[in-house]
C-alpha positions in Angstrom: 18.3 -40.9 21.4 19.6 -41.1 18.1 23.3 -41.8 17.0 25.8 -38.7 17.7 26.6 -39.5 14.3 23.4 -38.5 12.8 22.9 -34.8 14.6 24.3 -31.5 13.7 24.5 -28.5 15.2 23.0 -25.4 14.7 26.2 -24.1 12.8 26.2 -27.0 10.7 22.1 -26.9 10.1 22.9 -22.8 8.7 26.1 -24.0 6.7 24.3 -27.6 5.2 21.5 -25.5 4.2 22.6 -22.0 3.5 20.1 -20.8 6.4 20.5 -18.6 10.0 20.4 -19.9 12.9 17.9 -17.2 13.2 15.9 -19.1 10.3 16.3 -22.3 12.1 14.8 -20.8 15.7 12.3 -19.3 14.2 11.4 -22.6 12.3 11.6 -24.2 15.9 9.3 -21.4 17.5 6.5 -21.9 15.1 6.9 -25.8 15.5 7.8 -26.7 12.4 11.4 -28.1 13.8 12.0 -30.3 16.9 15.6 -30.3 17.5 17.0 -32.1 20.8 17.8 -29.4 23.4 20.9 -30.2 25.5 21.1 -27.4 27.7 21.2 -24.0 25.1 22.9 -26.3 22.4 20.2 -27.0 19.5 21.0 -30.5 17.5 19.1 -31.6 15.0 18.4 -34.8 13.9 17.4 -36.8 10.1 14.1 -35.7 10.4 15.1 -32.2 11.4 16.8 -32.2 8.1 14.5 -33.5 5.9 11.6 -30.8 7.2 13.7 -28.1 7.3 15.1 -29.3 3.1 10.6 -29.7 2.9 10.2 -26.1 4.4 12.7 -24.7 1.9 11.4 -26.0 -0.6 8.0 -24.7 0.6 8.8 -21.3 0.7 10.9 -21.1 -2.3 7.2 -22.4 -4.3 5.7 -19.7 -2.3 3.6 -22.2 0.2 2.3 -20.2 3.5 4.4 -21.6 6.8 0.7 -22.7 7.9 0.0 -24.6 4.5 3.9 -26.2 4.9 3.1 -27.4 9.1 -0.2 -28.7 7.4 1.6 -31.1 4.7 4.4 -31.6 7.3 1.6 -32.7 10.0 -0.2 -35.1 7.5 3.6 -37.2 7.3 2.8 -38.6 10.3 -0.8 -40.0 9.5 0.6 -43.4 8.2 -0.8 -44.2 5.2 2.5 -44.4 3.4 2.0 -40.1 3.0 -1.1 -40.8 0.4 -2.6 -38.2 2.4 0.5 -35.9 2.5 1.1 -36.2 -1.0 -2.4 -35.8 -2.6 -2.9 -32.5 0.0 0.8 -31.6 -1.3 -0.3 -32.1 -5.4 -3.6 -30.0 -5.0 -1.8 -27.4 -3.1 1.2 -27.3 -5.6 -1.1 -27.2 -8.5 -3.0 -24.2 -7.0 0.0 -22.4 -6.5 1.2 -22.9 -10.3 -1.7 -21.1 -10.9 -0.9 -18.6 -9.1 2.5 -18.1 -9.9 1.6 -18.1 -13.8 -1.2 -16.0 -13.4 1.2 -13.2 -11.5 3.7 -14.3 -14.8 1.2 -13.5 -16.9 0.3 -9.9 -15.1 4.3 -9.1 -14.9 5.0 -9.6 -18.6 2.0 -7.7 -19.6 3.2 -4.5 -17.5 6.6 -5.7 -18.9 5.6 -5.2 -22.4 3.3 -2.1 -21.5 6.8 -0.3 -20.0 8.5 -0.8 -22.5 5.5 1.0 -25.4 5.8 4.0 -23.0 9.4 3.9 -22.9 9.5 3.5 -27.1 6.5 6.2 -27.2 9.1 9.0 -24.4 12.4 7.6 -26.5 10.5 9.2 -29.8 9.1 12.2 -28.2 12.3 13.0 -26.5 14.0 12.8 -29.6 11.3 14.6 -31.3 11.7 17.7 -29.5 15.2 17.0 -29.5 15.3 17.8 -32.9 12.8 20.6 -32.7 15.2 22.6 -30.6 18.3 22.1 -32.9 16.4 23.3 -35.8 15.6 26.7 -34.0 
């Protein structure tokens, strides 16, 4: 078992990491965190911390939770995470595409919003006018 030192509790897992414990159950349901069960107490150890930090980032790139337990499962290979890491690069690089192709999209309805607010600001004001001159 490892040092007392090293685990945290679930309160300190939600506080270290800006997370629920919600969050961090769920993350344990779907098997993506294995924290020591001492009766209903949850504590969670280095490794815990350094998934759940992996997960996080995960998500906040926009990874699936199945594509993040993929990379996570391929740590444990041992071939000094070669495997891990190249899996990680060509998903990463897939999802850069993604996320500037759905840049790309949002500024072009971006700009096209603001035409057809410019084009109503003018006609507004157009018939604005009109009506004062009557």
């Amino acid at each position: 078992m490892p040092d007392s030192d090293d685990l945290l509790t679930i309160r300190q897992m939600c506080d270290a990491f800006d997370v629920t414990p919600r969050t961090l159950r769920f993350y344990e349901a779907k098997e993506l965190l294995f924290p020591i069960r001492e009766g209903q107490k949850r504590l969670f150890t280095k490794r815990d911390r350094a998934r759940l930090k992996l997960i996080l980032r995960g998500k906040r790139f926009g990874f699936s939770l199945e594509e993040i337990r993929q990379l996570l499962n391929l740590y444990d290979i041992g071939d000094q995470q070669h495997t891990q890491l190249a899996r990680t690069f060509e998903i990463a690089k897939e999802r850069l595409a993604d996320m500037e192709r759905q840049r790309d999209e949002l500024t072009e309805a971006i700009d096209e919003l603001r035409e057809q607010l410019t084009w109503g600001e003018k006609v507004l004001a157009s018939m604005e006018q009109d009506s004062a001159a009557e």
